[in-house]
NULOGU-34619 format. One line per 4 residues: their letters; for each residue x, y, z of C-alpha. Coordinates in nm, 4 decimals. Example, Ala and Ser with C-alpha at 12.3 -4.5 7.8 and 13.67 -1.06 7.14 Angstrom:
BEGIN
as	1.2300:-0.4500:0.7800 ~ 1.3670:-0.1060:0.7140
REM end
This chain:
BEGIN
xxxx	-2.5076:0.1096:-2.3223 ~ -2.2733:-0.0218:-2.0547 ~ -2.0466:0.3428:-2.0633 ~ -2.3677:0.5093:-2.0014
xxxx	-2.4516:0.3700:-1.6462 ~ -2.3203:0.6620:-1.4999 ~ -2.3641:0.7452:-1.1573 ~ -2.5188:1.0856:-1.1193
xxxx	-2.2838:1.3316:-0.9306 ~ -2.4932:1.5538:-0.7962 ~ -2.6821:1.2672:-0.5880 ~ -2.3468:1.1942:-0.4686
xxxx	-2.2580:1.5372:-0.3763 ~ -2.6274:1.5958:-0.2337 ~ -2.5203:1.3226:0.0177 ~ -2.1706:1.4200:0.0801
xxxx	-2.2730:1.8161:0.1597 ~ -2.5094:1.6054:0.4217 ~ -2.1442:1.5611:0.6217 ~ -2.1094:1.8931:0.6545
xxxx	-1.6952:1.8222:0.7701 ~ -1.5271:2.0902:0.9424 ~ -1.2272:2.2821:0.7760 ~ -0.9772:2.2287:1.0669
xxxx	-0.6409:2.1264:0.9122 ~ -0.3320:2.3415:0.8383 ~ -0.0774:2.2977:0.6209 ~ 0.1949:2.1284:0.8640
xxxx	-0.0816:1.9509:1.0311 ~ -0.1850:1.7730:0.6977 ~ 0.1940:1.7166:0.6172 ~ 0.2385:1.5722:0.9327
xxxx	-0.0691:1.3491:0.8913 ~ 0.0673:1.2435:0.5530 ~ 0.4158:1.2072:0.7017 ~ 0.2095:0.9283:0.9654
xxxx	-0.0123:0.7970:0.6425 ~ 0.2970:0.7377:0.3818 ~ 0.5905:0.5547:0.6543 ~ 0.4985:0.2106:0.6988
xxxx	0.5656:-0.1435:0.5728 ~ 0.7413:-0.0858:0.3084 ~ 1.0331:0.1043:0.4203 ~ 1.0671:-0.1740:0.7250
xxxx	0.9704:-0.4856:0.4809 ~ 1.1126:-0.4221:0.1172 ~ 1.4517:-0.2491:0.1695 ~ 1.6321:-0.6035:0.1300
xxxx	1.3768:-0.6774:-0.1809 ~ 1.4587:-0.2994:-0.3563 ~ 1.8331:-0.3773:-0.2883 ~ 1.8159:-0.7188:-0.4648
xxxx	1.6645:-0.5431:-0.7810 ~ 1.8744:-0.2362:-0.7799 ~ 2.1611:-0.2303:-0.5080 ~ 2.2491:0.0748:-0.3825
xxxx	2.0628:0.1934:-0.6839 ~ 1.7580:0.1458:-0.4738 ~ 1.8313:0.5559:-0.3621 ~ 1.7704:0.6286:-0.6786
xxxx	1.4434:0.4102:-0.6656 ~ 1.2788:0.5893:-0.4053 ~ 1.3424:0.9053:-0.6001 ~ 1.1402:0.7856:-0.9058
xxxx	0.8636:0.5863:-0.6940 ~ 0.8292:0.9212:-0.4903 ~ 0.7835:1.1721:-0.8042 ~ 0.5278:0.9546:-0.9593
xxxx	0.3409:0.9437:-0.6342 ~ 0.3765:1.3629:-0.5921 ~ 0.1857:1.3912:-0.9844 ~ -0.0385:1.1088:-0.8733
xxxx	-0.1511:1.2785:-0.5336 ~ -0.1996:1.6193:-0.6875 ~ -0.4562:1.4026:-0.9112 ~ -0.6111:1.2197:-0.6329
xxxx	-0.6517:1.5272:-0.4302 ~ -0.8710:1.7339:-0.6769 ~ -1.1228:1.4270:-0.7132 ~ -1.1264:1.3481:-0.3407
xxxx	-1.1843:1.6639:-0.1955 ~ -1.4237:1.6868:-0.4872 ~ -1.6479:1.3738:-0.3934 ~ -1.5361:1.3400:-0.0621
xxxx	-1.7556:0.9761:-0.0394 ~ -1.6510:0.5996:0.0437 ~ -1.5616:0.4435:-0.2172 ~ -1.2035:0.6084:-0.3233
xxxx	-1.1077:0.5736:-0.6737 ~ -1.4091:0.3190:-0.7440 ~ -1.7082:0.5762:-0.6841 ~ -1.4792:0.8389:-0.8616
xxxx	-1.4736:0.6056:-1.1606 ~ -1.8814:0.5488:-1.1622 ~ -1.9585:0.9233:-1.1464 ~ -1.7731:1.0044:-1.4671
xxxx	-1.6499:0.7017:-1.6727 ~ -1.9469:0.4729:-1.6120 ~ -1.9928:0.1277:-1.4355 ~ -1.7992:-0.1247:-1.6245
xxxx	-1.4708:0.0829:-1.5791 ~ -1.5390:0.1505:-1.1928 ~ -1.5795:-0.2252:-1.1745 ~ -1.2654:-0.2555:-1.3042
xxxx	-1.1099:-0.0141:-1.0476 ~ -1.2671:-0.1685:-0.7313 ~ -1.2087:-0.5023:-0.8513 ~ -0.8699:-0.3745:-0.8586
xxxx	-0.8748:-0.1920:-0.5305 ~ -0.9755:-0.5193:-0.3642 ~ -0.6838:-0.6740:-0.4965 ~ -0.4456:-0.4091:-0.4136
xxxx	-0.5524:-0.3593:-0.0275 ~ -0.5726:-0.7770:0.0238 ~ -0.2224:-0.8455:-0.0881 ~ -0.1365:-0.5577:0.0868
xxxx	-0.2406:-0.6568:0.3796 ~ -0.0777:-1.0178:0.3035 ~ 0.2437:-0.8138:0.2501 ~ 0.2457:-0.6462:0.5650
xxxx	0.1560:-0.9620:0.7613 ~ 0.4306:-1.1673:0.6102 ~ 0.6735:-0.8298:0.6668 ~ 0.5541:-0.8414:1.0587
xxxx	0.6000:-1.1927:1.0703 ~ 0.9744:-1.1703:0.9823 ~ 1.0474:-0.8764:1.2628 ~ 0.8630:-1.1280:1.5141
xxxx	1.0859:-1.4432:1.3692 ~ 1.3715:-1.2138:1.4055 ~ 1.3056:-1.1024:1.7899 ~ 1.2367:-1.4548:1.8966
xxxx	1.5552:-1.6057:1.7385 ~ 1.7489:-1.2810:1.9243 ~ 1.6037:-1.3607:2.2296 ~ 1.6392:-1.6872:2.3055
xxxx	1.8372:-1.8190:2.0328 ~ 1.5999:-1.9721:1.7800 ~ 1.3461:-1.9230:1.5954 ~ 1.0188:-2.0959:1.4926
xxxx	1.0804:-2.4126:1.2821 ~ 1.1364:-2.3152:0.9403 ~ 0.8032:-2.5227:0.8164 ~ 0.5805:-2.3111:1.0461
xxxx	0.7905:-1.9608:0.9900 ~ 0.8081:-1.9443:0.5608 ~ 0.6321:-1.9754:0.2464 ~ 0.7525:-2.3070:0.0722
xxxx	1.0603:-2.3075:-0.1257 ~ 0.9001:-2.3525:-0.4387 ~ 0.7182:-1.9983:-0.4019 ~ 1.0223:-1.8141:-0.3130
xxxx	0.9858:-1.8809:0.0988 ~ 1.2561:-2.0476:0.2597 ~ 1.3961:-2.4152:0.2552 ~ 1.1964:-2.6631:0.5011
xxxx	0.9478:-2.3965:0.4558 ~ 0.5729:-2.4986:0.4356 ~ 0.3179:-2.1986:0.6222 ~ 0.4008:-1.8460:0.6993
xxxx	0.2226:-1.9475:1.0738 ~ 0.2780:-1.5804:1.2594 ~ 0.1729:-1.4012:0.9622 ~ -0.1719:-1.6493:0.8975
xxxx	-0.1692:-1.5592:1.2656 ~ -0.1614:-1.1964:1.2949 ~ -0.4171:-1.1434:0.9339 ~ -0.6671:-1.3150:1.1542
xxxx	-0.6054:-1.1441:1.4448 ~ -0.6476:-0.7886:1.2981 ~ -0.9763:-0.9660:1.0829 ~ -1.1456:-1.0335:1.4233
xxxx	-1.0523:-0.6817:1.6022 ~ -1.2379:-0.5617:1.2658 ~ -1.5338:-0.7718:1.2423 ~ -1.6247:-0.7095:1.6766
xxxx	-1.5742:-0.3313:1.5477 ~ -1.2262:-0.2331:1.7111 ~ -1.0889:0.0477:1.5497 ~ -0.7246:0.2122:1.7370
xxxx	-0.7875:0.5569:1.8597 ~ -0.6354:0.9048:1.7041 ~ -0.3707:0.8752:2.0227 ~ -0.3004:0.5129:2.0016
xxxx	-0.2517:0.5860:1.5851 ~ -0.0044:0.9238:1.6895 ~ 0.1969:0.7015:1.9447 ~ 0.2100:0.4721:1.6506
xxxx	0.3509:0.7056:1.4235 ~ 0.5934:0.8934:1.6973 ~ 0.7426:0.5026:1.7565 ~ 0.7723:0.4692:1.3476
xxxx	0.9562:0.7653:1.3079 ~ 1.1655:0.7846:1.6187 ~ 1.2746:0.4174:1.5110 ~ 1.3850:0.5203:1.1650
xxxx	1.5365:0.8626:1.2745 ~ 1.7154:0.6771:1.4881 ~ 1.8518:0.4118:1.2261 ~ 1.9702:0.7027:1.0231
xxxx	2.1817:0.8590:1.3152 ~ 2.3354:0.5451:1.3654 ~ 2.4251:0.4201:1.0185 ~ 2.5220:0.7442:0.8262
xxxx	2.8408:0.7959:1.0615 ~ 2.9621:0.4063:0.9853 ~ 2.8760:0.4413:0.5961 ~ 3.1513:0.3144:0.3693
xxxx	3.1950:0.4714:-0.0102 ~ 3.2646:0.1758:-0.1336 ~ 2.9916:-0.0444:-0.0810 ~ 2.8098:0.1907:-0.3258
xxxx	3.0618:0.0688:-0.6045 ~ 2.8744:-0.0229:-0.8406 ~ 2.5710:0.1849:-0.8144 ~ 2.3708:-0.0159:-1.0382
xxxx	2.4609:-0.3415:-1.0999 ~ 2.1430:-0.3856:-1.2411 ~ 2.1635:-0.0887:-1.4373 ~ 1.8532:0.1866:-1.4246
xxxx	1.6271:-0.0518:-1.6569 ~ 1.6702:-0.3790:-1.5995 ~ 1.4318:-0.4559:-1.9208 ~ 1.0658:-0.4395:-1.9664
xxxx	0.8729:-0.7601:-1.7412 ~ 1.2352:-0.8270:-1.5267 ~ 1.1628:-0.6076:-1.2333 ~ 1.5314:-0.5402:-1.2095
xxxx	1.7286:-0.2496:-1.2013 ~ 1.6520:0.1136:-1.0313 ~ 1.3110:0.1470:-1.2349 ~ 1.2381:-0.2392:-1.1381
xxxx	1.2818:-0.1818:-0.8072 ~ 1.0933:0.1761:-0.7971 ~ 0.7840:-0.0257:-0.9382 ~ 0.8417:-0.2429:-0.6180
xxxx	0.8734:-0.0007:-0.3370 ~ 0.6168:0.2113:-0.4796 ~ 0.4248:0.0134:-0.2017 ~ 0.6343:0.2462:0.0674
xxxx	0.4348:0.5271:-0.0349 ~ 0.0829:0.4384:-0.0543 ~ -0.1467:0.5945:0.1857 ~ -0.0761:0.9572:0.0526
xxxx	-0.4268:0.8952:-0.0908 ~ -0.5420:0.9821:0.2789 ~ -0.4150:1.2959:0.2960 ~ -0.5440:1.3292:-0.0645
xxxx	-0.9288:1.2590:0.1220 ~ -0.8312:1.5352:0.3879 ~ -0.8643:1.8461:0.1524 ~ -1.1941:1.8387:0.2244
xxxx	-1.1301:1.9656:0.6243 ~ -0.8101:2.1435:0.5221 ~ -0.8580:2.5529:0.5529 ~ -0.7274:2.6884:0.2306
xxxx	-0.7105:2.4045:0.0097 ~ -0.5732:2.5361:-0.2551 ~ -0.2432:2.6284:-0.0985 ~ -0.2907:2.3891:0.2113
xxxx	-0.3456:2.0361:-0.0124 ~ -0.0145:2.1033:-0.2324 ~ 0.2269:2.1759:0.0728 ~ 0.0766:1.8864:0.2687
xxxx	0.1103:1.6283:0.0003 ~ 0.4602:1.7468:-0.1482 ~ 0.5759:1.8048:0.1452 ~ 0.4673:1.4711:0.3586
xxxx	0.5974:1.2970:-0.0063 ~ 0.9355:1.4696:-0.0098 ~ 1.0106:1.4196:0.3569 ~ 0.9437:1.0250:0.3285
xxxx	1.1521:1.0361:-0.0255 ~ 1.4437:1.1917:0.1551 ~ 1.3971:1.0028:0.4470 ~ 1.3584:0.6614:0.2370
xxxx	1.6773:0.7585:0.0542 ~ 1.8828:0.8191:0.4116 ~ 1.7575:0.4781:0.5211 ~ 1.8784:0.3172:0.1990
xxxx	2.2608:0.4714:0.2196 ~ 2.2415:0.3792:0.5592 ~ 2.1275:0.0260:0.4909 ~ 2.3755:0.0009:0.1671
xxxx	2.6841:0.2012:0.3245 ~ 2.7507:-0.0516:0.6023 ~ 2.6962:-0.3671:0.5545 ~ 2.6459:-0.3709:0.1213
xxxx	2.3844:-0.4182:-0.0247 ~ 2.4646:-0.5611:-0.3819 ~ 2.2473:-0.8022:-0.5298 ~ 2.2654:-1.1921:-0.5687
xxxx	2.3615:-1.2589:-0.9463 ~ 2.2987:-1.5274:-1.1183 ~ 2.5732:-1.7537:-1.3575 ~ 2.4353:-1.4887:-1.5985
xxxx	2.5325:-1.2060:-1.4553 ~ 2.1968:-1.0648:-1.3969 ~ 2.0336:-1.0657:-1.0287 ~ 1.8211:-1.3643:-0.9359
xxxx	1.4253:-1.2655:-0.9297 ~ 1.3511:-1.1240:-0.5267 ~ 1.1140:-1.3848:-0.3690 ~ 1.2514:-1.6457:-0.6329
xxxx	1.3565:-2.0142:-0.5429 ~ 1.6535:-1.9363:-0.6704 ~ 1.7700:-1.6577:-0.4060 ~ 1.5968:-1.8330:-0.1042
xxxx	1.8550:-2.1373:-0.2519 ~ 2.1743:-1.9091:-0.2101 ~ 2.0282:-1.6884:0.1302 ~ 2.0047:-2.0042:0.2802
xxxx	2.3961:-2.0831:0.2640 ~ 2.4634:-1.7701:0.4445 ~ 2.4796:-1.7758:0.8349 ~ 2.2935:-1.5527:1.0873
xxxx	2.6753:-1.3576:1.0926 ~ 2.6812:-1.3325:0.7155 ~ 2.3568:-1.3113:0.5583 ~ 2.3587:-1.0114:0.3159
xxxx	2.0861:-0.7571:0.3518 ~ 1.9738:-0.9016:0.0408 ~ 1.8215:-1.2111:0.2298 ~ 1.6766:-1.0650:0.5591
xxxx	1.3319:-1.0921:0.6224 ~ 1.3893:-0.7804:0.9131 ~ 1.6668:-0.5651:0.6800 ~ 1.6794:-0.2667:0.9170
xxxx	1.7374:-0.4605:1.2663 ~ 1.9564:-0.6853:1.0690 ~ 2.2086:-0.4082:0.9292 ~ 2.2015:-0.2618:1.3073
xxxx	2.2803:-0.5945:1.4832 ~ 2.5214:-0.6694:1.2058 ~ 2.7173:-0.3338:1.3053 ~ 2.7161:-0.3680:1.6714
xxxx	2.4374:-0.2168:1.7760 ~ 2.2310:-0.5398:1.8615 ~ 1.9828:-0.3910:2.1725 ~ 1.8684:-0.1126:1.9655
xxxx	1.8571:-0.3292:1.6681 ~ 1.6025:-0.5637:1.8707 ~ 1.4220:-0.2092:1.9379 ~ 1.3467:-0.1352:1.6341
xxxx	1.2744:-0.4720:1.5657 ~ 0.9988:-0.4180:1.8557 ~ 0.9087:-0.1247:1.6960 ~ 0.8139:-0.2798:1.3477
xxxx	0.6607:-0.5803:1.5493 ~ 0.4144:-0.3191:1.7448 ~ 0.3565:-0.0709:1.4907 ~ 0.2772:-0.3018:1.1524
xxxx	-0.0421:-0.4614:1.3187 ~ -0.2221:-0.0975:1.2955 ~ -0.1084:-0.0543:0.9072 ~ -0.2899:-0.4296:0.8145
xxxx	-0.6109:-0.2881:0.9957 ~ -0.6437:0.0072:0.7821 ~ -0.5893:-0.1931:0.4866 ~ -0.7883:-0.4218:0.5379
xxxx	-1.0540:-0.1388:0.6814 ~ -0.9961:0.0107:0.3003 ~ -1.0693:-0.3187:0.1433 ~ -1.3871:-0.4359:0.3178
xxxx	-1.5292:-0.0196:0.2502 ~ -1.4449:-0.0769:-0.1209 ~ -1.6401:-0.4538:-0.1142 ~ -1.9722:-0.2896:0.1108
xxxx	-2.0008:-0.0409:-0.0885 ~ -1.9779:-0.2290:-0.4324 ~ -2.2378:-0.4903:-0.2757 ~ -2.4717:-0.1938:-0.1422
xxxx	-2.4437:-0.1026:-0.5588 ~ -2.6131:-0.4142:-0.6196 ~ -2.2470:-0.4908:-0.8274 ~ -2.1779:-0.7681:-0.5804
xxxx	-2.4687:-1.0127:-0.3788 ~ -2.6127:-0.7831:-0.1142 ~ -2.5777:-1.0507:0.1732 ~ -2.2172:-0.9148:0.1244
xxxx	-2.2872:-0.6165:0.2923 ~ -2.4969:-0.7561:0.5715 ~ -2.4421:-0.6056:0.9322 ~ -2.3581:-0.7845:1.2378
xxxx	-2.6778:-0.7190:1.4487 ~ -2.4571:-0.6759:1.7608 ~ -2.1350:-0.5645:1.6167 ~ -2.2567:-0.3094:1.3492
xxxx	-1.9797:-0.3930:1.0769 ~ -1.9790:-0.5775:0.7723 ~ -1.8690:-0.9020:0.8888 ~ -1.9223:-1.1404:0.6399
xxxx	-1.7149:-0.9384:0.3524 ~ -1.4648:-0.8587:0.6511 ~ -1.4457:-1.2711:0.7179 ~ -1.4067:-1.3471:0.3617
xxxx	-1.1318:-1.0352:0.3404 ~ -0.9678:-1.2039:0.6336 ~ -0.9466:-1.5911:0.5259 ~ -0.8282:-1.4520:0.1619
xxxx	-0.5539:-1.2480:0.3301 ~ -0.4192:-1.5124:0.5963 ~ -0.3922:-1.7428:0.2465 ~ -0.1636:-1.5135:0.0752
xxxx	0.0027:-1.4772:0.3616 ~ 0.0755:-1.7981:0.4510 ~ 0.2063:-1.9059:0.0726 ~ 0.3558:-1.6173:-0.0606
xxxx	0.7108:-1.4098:0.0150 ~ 0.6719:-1.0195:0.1042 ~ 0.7845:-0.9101:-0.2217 ~ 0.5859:-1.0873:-0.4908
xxxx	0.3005:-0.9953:-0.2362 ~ 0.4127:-0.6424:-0.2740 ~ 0.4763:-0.6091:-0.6675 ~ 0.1141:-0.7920:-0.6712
xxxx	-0.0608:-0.4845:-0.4981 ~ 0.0877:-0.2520:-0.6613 ~ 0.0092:-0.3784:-1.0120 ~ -0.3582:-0.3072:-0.8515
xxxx	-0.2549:0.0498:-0.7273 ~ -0.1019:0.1288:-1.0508 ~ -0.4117:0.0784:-1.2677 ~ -0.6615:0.2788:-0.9464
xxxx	-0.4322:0.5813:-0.9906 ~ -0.4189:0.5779:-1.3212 ~ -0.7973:0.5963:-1.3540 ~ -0.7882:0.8448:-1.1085
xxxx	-0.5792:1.0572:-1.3249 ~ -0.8068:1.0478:-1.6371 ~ -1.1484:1.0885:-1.4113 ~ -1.0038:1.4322:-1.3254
xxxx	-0.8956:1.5350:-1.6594 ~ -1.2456:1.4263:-1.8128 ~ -1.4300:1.6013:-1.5069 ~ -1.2344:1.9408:-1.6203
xxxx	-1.3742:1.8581:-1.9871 ~ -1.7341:1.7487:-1.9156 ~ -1.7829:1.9464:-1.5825 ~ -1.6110:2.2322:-1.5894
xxxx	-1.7978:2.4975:-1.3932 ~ -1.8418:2.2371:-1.1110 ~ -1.7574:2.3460:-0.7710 ~ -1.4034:2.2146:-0.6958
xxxx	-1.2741:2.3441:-0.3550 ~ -0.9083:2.2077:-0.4889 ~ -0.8186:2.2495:-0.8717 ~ -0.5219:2.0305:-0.9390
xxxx	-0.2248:2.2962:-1.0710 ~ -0.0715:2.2385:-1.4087 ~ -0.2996:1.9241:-1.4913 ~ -0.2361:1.9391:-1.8704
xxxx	0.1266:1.7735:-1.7372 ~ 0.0535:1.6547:-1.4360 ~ -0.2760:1.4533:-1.5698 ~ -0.0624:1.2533:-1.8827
xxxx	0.2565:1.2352:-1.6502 ~ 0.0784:1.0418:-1.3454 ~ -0.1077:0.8293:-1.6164 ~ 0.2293:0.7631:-1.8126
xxxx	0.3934:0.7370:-1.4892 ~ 0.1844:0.4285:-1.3173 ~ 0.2077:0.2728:-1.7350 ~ 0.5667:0.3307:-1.6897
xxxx	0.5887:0.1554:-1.3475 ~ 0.3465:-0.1044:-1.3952 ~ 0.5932:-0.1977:-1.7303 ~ 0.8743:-0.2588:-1.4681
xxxx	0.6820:-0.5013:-1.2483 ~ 0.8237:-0.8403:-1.3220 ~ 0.6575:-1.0051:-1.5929 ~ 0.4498:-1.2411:-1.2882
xxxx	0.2988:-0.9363:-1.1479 ~ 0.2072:-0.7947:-1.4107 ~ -0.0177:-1.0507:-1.5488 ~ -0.1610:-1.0908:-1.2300
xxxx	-0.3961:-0.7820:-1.2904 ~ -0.5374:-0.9008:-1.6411 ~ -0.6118:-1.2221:-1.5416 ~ -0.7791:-1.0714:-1.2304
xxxx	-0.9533:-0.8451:-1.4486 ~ -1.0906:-1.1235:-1.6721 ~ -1.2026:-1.2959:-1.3397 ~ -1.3909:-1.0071:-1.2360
xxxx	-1.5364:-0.8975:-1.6055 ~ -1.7053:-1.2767:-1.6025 ~ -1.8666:-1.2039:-1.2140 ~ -1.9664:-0.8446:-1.3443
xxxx	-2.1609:-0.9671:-1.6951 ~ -2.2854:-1.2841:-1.4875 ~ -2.3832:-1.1039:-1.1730 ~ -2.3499:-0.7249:-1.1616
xxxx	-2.4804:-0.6422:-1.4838 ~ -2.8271:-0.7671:-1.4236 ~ -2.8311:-0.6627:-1.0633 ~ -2.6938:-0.3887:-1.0761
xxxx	-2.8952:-0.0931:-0.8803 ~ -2.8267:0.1971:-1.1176 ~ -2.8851:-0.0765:-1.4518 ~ -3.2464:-0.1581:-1.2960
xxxx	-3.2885:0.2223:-1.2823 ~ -3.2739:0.2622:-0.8982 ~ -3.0211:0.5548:-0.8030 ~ -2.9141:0.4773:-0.4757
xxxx	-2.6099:0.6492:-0.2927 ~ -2.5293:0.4615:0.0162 ~ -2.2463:0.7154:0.1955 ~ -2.4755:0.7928:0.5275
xxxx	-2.4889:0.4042:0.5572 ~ -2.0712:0.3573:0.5217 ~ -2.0312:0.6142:0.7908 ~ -2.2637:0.4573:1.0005
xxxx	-2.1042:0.0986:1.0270 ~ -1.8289:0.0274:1.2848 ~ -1.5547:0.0827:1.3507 ~ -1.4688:0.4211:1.2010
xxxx	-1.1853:0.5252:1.0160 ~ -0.8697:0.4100:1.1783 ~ -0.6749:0.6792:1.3969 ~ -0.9692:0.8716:1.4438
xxxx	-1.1119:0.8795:1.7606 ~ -1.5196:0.8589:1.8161 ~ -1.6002:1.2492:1.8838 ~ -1.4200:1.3396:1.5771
xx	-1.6499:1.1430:1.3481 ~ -1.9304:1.3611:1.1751
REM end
């Protein structure tokens, strides 16, 4: 029976206890790690996307997208601190709902980290458009700077060049085994959160009522497969948030889980929500931020033809916030504060390259450790002799990414990844609930609190979301799915280690390969 490959848990655990982690982490330490973790691309890249879909009803966005994530991470953190392994959500899956289904969660999670990754390089390659235009007056040629027209890039536009550029860049730093330090990744953070603390201070004072009139022109549900309206748009910028699954992995060196894990994930998740919501009035309360309609009266789809069509009759002087590849420099130049506009545009430019390397870290992990299953060909997982990382799934990872990048606008990218997300935490959310059922007296050093609601809510949460993704996105993930169900029963079926009888649990082998985990530094690695 395919539901009965299972993969045993306590050889799992046996080989996690090996790591033998030590519980360091406090409360506001882990909320301060999350805090570092959760503010990235997204608030930078898909403020003008959010606003598009909602106007100033993107606030209320961020709201929604954030209290799904808080029922989702209380979920995530019971497993992960549970079997703290590689593998996230995918090795979860195999040790309680059986192989086919964790296929179809790391197939998913290597989706969901390679658009990602495409996102993020396509969001860094507007800030860099943006400072070179700034500083001396143009920018690249519009065939080398955006996706084509027809895709929802810009007109003239034919390859996303800095972005193809940058997804390469990070690739090779990954396959020669460069990894930034736990300083470089705090310096990182400080210039992320400086940068948007600033924004805040500036904006709020200048914000005008009625530029929030209406709130939502889209209303809050745009309909079922539009992507529009506050819902549509939470399903969007629930991209902002991801990486609270790190802190999630943490509990495992946190002293006092119990009470620690809960205070470091709401709290790192409510800080970014009300943060993310001051960014958004800020963004909205100067310079509008109403969407594009259509001759129906309905916004035009973000990342459509249609919208690049009427951004590009704008000038630099008038383009709505709607339309800018850089939203939060833009709404800062467009208010008079130009040279602190181009910092933060700096900023973005310096501190996006280090969120693409963990994502792309997160992906190639996922791949190895599927291929070490036997799920994928082995010569997947093969190790540089020299370098000591995966470089041949890392390569692959790389040309796939720089593709996406090159074709596709920021936000189809972004409601592509999340479609992937979605279904992972969902899956999540039932392992846990099934564990309490089937495993009961295992050791758990976190117990998730309330999980007969907070188990249904993050599963009918990330249904509820995924519903919202435009129609585009959301078939994305079946016919991915279908994609990966043919490799599985014409590959991994028949190779797979654990079908062939061979129980195998490769976790002293993941933490072996370069580099380590992003942000941590080499003498902190057990």
């Amino acid at each position: 029976m395919i539901f009965g490959r299972v993969k045993p848990l306590d050889a799992i655990l046996a080989t996690a206890e090996k790591k033998s982690l030590h519980r360091s982490l406090g409360a506001i330490q882990l909320m301060l790690f999350g805090i570092g973790c959760i503010i990235g691309t997204g608030i930078f890249v898909l403020t003008a996307a959010g606003a598009q879909k909602a106007g100033p009803g993107l606030m209320l966005a961020f709201a929604i997208a954030g209290a799904i994530c808080i029922v989702a991470a209380l979920c995530y953190a019971e497993i992960a601190a549970m079997i703290p392994v590689a593998g996230s959500a995918y090795t979860y899956t195999y040790s309680v709902m059986g192989e086919l289904l964790a296929w179809t969660v790391g197939w998913a999670l290597v989706l969901e980290y390679a658009v990602a990754a495409s996102a993020v390089s396509v969001g860094w390659s507007g800030y860099l458009n943006g400072l070179i235009t700034e500083f001396f007056g143009y920018g690249l040629p519009a065939f080398l700077s955006g996706a084509p027209l027809a895709l929802g890039g810009i007109e003239g536009g034919l390859i996303n060049l800095p972005a193809v550029f940058i997804a390469l860049l990070v690739t090779g730093l990954l396959m020669i085994g460069t990894s930034e330090s736990a300083k470089v990744n705090a310096v990182l953070v400080a210039i992320k959160v400086t940068a948007l603390t600033a924004f805040i201070i500036l904006t709020l004072p200048q914000v005008e009522m009625e530029k929030f009139n209406p709130f939502l022109p889209a209303g809050v549900f745009g309909g079922f497969g539009t992507g529009l309206g506050a819902v549509g748009a939470a399903a969007t910028i629930f991209f902002a948030y991801v990486g609270f699954d790190a802190v999630s992995t943490a509990a495992e060196e946190t002293k006092n889980p119990q009470r620690n894990v809960p205070i470091g994930l709401i709290g790192s998740l409510l800080f970014c929500t009300i943060f993310y919501i001051l960014v958004a009035a800020g963004a909205v309360g100067t310079i509008g931020g109403q969407p594009i309609m259509g001759p129906n009266g309905v916004p035009f789809p973000a990342g459509s033809e249609e919208l690049a069509r009427q951004c590009a009759t704008f000038s630099a002087n008038t383009l709505p916030l709607v339309c800018s590849d850089e939203a939060l420099a833009h709404v800062l130049r467009q208010i008079g504060f130009s040279g602190i506009g181009n910092l933060l545009g700096i900023a973005a430019f310096v501190a996006l390259p280090s969120v693409i390397l963990v994502l792309l870290f997160a992906q190639t992990r996922i791949f190895f450790v599927m291929s070490r299953d036997g799920l994928l060909p082995e010569g997947l997982s093969k190790i540089h002799p020299k370098w000591k990382t995966p470089y041949v799934v890392t390569a692959i990872t790389g040309v796939v990414v720089a593709f996406a990048a090159a074709l596709l606008p920021v936000g189809k990218l972004a409601d592509i990844a999340n479609a992937g997300t979605l279904f992972a935490f969902m899956m999540v959310a039932i392992a846990v609930m099934m564990l309490r059922k089937v495993e009961p007296n295992r050791k758990r050093v976190f117990r998730t609190p309330a999980l007969w609601f907070v188990g249904p809510a993050t599963v009918a949460g990330c249904i509820f979301l995924f519903f919202n993704l435009p129609f585009e996105a959301m078939l994305v993930l079946p016919i991915w799915g279908a994609i990966g169900l043919v490799i599985y029963f014409l590959y991994g079926y028949r190779k797979s280690h654990l079908g062939r009888g061979i129980v195998v649990v490769h976790e002293s082998e993941v933490q072996d390969i370069d580099p380590g985990i992003p942000g941590v530094d080499d003498e902190d690695r057990r």
